[in-house]
LOKOLBA-426939 format. One record per atom (N, C-alpha, C): residue number from 1; atom name; x, y, z. Coordinates in nm, 3 decimals. Layout:
BEGIN
 keti loba    east   north      up
  NUM   CA       X       Y       Z
...
This chain:
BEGIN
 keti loba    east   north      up
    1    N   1.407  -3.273   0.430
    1   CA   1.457  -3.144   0.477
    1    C   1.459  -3.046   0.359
    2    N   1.350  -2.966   0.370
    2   CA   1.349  -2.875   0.271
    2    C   1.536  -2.773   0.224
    3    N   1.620  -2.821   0.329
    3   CA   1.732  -2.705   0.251
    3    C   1.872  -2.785   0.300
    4    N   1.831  -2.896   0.267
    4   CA   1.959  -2.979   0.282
    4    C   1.998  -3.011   0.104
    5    N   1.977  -2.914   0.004
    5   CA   2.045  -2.947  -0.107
    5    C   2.153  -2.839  -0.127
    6    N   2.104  -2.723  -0.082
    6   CA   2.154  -2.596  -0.033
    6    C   2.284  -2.615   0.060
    7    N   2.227  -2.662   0.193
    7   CA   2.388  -2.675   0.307
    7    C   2.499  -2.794   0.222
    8    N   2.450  -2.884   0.145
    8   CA   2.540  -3.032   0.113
    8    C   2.656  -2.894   0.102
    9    N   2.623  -2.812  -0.016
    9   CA   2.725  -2.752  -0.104
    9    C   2.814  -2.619  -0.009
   10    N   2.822  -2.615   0.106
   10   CA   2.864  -2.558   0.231
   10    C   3.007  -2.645   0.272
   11    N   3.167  -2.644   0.260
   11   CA   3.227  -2.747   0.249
   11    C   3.273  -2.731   0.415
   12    N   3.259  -2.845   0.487
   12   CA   3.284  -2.863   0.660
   12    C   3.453  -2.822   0.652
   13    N   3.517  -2.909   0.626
   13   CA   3.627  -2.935   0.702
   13    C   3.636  -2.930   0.858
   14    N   3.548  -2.963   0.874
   14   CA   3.500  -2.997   1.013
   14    C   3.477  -2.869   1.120
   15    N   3.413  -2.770   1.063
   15   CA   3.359  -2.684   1.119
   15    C   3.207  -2.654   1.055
   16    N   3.129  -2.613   1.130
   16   CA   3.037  -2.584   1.106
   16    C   2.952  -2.494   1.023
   17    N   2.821  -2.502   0.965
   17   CA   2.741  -2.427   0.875
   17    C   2.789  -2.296   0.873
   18    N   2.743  -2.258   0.992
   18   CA   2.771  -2.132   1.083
   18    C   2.923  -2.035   1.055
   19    N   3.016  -2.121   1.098
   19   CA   3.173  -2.062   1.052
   19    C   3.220  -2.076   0.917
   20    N   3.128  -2.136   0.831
   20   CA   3.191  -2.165   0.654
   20    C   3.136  -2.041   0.635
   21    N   2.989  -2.015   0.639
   21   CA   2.906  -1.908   0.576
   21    C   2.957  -1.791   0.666
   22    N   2.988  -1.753   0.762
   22   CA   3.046  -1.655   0.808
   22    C   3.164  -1.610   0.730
   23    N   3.313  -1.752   0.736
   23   CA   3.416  -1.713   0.674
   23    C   3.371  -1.646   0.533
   24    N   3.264  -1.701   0.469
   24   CA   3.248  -1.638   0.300
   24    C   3.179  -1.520   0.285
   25    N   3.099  -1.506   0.396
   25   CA   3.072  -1.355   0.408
   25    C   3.242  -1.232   0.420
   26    N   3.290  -1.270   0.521
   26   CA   3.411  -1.226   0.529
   26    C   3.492  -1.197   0.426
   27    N   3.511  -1.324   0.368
   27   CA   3.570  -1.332   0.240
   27    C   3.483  -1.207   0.122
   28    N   3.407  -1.229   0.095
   28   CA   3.318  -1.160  -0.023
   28    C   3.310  -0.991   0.082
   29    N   3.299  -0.961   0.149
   29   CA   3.332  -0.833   0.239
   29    C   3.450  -0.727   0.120
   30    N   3.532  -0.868   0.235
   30   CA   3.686  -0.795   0.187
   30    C   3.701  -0.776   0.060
   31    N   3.694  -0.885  -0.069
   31   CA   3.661  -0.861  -0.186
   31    C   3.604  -0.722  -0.232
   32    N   3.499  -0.698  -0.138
   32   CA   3.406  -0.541  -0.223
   32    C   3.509  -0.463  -0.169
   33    N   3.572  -0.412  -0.017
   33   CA   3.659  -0.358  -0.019
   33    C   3.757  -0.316  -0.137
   34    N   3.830  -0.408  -0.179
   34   CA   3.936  -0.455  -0.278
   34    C   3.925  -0.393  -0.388
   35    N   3.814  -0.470  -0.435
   35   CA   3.753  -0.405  -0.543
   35    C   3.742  -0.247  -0.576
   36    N   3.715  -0.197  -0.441
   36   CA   3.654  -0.048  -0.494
   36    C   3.774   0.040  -0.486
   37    N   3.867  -0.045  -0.426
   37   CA   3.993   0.025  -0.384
   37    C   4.086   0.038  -0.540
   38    N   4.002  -0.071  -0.595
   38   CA   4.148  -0.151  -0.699
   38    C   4.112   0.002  -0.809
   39    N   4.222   0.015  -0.881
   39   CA   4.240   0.116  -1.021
   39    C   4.184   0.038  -1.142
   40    N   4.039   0.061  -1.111
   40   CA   3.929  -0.010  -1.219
   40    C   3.870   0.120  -1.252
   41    N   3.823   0.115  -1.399
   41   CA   3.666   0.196  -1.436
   41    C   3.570   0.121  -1.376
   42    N   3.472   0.228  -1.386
   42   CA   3.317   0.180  -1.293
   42    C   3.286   0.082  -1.407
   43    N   3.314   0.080  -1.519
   43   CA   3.245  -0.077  -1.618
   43    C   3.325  -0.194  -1.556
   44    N   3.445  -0.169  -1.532
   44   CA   3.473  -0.294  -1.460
   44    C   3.502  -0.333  -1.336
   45    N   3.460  -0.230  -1.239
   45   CA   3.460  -0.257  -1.129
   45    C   3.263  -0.320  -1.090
   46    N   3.182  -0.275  -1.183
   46   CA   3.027  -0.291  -1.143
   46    C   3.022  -0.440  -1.150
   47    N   3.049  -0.506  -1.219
   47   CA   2.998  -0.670  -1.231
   47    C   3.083  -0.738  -1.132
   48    N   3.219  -0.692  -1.091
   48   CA   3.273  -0.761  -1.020
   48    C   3.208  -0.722  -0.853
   49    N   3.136  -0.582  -0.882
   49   CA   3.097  -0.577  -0.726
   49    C   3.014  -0.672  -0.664
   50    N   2.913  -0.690  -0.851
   50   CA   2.771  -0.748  -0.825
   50    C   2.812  -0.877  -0.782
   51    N   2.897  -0.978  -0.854
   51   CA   2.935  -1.103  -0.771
   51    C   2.976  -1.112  -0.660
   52    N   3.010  -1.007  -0.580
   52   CA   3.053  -1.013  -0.439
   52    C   2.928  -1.032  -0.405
   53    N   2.812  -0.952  -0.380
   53   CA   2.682  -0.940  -0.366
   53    C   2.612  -1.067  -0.387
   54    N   2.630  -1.154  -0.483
   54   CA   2.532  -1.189  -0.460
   54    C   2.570  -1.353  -0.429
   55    N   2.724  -1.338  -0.407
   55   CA   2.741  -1.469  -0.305
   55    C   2.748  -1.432  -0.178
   56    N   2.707  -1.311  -0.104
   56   CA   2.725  -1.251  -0.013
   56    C   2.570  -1.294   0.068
   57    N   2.467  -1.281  -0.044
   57   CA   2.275  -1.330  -0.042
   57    C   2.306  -1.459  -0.065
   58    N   2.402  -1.560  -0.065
   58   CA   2.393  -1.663  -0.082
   58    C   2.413  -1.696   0.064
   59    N   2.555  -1.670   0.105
   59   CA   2.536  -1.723   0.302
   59    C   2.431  -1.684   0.371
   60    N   2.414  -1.514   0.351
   60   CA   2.316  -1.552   0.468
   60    C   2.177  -1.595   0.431
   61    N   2.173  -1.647   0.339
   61   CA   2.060  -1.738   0.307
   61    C   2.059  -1.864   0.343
   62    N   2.184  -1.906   0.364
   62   CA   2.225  -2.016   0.437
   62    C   2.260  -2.006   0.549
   63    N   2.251  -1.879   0.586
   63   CA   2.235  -1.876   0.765
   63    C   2.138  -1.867   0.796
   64    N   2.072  -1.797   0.692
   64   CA   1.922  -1.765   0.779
   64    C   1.804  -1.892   0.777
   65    N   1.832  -1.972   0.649
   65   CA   1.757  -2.103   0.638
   65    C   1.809  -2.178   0.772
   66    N   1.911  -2.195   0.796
   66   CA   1.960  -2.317   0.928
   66    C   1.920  -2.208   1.115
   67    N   1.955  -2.070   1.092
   67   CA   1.990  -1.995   1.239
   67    C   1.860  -1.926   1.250
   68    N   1.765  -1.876   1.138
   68   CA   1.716  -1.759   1.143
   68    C   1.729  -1.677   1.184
   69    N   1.774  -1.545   1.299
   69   CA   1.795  -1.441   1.314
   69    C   1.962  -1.459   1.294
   70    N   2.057  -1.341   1.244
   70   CA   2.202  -1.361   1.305
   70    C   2.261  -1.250   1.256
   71    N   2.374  -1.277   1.347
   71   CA   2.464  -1.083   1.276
   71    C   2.479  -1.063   1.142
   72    N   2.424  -0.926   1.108
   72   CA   2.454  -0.901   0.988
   72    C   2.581  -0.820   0.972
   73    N   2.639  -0.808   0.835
   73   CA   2.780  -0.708   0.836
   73    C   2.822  -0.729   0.665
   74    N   2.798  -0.611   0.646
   74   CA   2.829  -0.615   0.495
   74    C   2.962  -0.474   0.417
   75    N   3.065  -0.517   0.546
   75   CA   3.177  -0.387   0.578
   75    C   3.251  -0.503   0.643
   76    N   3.421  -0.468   0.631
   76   CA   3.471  -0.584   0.689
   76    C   3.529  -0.528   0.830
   77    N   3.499  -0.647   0.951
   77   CA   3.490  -0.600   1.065
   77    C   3.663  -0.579   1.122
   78    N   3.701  -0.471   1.147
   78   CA   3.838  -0.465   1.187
   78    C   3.848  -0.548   1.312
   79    N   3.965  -0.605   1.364
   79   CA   4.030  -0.730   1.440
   79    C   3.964  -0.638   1.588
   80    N   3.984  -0.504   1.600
   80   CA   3.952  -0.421   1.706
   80    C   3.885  -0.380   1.765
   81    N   3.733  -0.448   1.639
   81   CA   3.658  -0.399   1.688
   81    C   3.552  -0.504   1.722
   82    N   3.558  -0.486   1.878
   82   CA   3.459  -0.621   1.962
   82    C   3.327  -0.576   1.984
   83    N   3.258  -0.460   1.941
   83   CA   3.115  -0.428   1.967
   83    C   3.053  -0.518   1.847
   84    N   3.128  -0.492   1.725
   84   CA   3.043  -0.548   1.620
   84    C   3.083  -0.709   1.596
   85    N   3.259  -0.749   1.639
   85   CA   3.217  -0.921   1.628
   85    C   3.129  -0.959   1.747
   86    N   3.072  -0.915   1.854
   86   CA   2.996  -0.964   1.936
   86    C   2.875  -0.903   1.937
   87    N   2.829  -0.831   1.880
   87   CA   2.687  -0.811   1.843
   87    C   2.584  -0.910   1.840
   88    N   2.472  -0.859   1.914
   88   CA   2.339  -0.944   1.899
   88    C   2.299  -0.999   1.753
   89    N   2.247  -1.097   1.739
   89   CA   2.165  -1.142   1.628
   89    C   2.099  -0.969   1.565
   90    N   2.064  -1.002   1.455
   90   CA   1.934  -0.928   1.360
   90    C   1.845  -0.999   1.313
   91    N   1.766  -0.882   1.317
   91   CA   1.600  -0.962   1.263
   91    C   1.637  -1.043   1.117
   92    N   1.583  -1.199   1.138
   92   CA   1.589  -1.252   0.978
   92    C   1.536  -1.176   0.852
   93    N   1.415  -1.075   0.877
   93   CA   1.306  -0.961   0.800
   93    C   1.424  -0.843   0.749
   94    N   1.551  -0.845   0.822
   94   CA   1.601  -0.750   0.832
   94    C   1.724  -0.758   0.719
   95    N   1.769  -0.899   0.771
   95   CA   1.927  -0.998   0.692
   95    C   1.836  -0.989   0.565
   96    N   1.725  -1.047   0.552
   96   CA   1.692  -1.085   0.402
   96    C   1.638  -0.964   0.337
   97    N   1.639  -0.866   0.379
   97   CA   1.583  -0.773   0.318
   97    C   1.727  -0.698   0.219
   98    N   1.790  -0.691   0.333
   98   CA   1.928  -0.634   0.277
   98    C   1.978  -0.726   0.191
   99    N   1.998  -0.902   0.174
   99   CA   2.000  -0.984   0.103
   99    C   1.933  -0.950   0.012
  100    N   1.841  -0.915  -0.042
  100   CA   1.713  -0.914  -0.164
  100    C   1.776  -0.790  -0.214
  101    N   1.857  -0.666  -0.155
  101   CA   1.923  -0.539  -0.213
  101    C   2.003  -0.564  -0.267
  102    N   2.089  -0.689  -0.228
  102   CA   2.185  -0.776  -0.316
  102    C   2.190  -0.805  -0.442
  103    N   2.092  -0.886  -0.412
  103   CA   2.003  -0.985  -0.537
  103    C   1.941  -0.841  -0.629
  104    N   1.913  -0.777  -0.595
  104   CA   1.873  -0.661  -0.678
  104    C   1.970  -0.586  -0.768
  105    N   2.079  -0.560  -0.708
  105   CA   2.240  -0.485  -0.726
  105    C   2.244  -0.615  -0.849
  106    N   2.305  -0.706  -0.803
  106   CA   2.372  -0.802  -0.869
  106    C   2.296  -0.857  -1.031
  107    N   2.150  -0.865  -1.003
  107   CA   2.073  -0.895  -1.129
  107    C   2.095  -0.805  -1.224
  108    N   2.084  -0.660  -1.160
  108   CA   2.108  -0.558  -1.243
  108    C   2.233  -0.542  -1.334
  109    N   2.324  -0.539  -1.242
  109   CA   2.484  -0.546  -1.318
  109    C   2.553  -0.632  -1.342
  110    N   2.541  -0.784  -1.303
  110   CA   2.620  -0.873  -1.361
  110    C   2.604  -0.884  -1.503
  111    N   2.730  -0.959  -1.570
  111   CA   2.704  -0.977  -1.740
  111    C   2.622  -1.037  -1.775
  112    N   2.514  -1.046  -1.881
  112   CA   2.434  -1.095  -1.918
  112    C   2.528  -1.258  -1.974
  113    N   2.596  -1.199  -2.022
  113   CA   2.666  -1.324  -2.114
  113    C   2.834  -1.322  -2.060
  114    N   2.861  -1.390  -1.997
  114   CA   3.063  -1.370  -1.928
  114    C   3.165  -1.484  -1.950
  115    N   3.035  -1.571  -2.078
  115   CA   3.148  -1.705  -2.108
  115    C   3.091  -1.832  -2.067
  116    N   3.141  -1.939  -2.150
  116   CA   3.072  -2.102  -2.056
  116    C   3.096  -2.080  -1.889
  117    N   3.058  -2.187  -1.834
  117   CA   3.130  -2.215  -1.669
  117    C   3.124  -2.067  -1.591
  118    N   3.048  -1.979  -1.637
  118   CA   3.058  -1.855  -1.598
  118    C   2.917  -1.783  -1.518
  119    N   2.940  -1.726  -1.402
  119   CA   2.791  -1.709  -1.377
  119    C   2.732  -1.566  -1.440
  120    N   2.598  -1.592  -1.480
  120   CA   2.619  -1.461  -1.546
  120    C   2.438  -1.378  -1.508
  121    N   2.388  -1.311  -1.559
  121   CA   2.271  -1.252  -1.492
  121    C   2.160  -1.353  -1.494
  122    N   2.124  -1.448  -1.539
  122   CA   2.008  -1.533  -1.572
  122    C   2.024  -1.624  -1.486
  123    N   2.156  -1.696  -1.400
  123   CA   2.223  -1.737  -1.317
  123    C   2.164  -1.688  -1.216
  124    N   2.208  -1.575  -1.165
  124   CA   2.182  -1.505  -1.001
  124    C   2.057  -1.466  -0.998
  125    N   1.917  -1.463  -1.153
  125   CA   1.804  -1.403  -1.110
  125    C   1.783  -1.555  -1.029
  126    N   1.758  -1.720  -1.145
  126   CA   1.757  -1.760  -1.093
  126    C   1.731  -1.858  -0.958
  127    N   1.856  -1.777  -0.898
  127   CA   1.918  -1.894  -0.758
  127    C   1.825  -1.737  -0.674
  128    N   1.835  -1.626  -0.688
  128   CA   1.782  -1.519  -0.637
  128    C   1.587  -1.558  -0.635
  129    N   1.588  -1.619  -0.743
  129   CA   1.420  -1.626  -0.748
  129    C   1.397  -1.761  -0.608
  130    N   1.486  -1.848  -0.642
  130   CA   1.477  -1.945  -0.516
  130    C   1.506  -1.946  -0.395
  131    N   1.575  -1.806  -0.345
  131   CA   1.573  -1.765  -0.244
  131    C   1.511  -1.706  -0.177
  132    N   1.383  -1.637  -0.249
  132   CA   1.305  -1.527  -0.208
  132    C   1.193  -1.604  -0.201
  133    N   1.174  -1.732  -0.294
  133   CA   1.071  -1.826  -0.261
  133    C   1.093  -1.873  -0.137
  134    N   1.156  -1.939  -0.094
  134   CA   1.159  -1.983   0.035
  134    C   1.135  -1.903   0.145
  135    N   1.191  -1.780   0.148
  135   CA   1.181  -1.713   0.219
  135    C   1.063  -1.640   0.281
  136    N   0.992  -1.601   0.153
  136   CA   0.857  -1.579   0.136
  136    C   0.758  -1.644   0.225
  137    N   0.792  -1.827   0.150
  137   CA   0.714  -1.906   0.209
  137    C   0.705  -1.950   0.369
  138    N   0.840  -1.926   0.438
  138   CA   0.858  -1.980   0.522
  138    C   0.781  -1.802   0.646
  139    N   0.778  -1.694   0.614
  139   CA   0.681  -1.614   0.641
  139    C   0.565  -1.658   0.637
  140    N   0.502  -1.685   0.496
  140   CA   0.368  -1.696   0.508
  140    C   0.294  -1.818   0.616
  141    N   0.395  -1.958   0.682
  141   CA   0.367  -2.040   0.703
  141    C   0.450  -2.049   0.866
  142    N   0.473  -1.952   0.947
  142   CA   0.527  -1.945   1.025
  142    C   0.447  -1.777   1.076
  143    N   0.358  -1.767   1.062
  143   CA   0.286  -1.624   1.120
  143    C   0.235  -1.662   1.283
  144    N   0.188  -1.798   1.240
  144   CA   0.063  -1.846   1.345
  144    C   0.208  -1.887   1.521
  145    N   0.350  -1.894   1.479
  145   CA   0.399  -1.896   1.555
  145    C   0.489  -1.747   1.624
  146    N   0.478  -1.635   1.536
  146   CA   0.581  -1.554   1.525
  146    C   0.527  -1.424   1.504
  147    N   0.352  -1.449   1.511
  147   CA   0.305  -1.296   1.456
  147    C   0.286  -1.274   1.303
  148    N   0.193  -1.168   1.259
  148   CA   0.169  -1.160   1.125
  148    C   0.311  -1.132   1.023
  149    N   0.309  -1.179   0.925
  149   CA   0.423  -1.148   0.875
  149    C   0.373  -1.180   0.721
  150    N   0.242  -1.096   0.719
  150   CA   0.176  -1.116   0.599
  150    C   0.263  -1.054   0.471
  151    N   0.299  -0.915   0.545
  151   CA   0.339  -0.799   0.443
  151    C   0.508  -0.856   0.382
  152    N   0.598  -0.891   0.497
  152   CA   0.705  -0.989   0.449
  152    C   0.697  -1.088   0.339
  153    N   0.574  -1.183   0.390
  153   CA   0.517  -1.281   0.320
  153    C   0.529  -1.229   0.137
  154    N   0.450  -1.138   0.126
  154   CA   0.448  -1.068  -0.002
  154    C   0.557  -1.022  -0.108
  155    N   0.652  -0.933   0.035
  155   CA   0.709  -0.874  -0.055
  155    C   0.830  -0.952  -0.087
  156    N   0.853  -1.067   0.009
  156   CA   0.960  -1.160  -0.087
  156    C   0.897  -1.256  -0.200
  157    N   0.782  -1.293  -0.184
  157   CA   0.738  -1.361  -0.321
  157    C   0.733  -1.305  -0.419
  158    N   0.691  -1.139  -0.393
  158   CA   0.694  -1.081  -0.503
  158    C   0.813  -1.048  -0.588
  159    N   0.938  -1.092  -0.481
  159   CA   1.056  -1.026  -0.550
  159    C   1.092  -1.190  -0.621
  160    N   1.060  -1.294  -0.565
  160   CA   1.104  -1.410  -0.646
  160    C   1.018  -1.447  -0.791
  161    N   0.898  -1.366  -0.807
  161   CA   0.827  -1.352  -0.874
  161    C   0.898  -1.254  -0.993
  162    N   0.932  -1.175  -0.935
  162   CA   1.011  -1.072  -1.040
  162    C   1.156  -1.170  -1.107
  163    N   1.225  -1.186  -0.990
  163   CA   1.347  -1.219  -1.046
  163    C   1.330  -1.357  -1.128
  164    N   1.183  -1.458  -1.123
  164   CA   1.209  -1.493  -1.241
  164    C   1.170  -1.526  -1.354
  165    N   1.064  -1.381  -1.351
  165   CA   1.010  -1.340  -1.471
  165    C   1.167  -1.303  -1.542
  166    N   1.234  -1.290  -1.514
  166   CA   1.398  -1.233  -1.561
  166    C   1.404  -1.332  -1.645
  167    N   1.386  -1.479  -1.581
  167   CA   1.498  -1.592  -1.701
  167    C   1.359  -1.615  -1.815
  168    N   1.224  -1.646  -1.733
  168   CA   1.130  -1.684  -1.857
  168    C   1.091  -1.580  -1.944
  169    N   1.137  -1.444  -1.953
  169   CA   1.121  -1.346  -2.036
  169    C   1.265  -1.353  -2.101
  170    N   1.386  -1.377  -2.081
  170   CA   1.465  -1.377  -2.168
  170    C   1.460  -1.415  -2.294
  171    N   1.347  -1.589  -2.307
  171   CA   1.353  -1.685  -2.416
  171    C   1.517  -1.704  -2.446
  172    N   1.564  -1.705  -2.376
  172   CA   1.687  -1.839  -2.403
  172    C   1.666  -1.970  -2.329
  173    N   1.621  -1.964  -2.269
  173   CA   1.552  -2.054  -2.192
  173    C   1.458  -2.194  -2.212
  174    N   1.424  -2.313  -2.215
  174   CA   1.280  -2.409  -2.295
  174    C   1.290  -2.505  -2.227
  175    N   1.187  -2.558  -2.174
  175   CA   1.161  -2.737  -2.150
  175    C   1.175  -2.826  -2.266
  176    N   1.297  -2.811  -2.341
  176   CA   1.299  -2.883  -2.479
  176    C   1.406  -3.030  -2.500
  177    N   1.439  -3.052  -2.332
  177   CA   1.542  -3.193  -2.388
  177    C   1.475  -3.311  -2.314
  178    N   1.490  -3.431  -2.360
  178   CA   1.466  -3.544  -2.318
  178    C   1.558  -3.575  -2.194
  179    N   1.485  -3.653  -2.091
  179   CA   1.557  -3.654  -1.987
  179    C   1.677  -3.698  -1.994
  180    N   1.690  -3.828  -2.059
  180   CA   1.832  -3.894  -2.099
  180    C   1.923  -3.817  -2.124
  181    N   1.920  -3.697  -2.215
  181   CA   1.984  -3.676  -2.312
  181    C   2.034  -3.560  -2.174
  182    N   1.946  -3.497  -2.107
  182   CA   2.002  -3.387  -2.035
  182    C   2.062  -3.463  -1.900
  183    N   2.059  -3.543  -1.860
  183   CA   2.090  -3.601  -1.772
  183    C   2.208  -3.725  -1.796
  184    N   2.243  -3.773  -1.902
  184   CA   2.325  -3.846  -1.913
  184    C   2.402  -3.827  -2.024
  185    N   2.458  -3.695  -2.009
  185   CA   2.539  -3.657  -2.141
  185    C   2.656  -3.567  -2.015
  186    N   2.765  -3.544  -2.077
  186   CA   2.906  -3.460  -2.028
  186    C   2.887  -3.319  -2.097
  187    N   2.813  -3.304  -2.198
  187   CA   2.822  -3.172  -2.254
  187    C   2.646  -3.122  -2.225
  188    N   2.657  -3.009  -2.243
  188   CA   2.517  -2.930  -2.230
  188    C   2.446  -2.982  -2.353
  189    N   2.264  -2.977  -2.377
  189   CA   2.239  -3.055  -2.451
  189    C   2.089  -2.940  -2.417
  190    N   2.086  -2.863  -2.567
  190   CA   1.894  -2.815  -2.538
  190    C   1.936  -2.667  -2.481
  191    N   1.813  -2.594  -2.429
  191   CA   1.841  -2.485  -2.355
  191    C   1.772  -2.500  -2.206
  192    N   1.778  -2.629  -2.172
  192   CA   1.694  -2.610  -2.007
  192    C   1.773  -2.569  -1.897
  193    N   1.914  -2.594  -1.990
  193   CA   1.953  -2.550  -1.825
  193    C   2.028  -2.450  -1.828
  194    N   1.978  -2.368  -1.693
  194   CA   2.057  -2.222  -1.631
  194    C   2.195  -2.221  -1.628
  195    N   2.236  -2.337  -1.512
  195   CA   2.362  -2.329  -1.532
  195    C   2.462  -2.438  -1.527
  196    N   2.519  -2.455  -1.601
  196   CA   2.576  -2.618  -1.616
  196    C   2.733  -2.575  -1.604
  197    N   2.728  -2.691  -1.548
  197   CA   2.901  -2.702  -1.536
  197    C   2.981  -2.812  -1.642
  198    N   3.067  -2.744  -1.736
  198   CA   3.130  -2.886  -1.836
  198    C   3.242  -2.952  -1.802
  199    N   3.237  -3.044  -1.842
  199   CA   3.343  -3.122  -1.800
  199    C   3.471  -3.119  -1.809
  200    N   3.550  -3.108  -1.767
  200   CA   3.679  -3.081  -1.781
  200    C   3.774  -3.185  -1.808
């Protein structure tokens, strides 16, 4: 299953794909709300927007890999209002496009550097470059059921193409550790990896 490494990290508590990635859309919503509301300068309100953003391109990337078409909403929906929680699906061309505006926002303004354990721009190009691959691909290889979707096809490869010319143009970056050593160590070891988590 090409995107069952993706959903593992989706936590059930015994509800579904569907209502986790919804609730975190929700969640990350309200956040940008918050945010813009909060008594910040624009230097520190911009990086915190961009992380809303671009765990925001993370669900429905995980909606759109499992549902393909589904409501989009990137404003948080008041309790009152039943046109938009019951709204039709949207075009998947449509979710990921606005997703990729995300991924665009967020590459741009997150910190380059925000600390260990920290996600930071080389991070979200990335998980952003692996989202737009798939996405891409699953256009180019799904036309013959769904109609041409050449031009889609393109312009998300091209954007996973961009975003990650981002990390291999940085040069912080190298295929320089032995497997052992990167794989069976508690501390980071080399520069291969994007983003590691240390041990606590």
């Amino acid at each position: 299953d090409a995107h069952c490494d993706y959903t593992q990290s989706i936590p059930r508590f015994g509800n579904t794909i569907w209502n986790q990635c919804y609730l975190g859309v929700m969640r990350c919503n309200a956040m940008y709300a918050s945010i813009e509301r909060a008594p910040l300068t624009e230097e520190e309100k911009t990086p915190l927007l961009a992380e809303c953003e671009i765990l925001r391109a993370y669900y429905y990337y995980i909606l759109t890999i499992n549902f393909g078409d589904v409501p989009y909403y990137d404003f948080v929906v008041p309790a009152e209002d039943f046109d938009n929680q019951y709204k039709s699906r949207d075009p998947r061309t449509m979710v990921m496009t606005k997703a990729m505006e995300d991924l665009d926002y967020a590459v741009a303004n997150v910190r380059a550097n925000d600390g260990a354990n920290y996600i930071n721009k080389y991070v979200v190009a990335a998980f952003a470059s692996r989202f737009m691959l798939f996405e891409g691909t699953w256009y180019n290889y799904h036309q013959n059921w769904y109609g041409s979707y050449s031009a889609d096809a393109k312009k998300f490869l091209e954007a996973s193409i961009r975003y990650a010319e981002i990390v291999m143009n940085s040069g912080k970056f190298a295929f320089d550790t032995d497997f052992r050593s990167l794989f069976g160590s508690v501390a980071q070891k080399g520069t291969e990896t994007i983003m590691f988590r240390a041990s606590l």
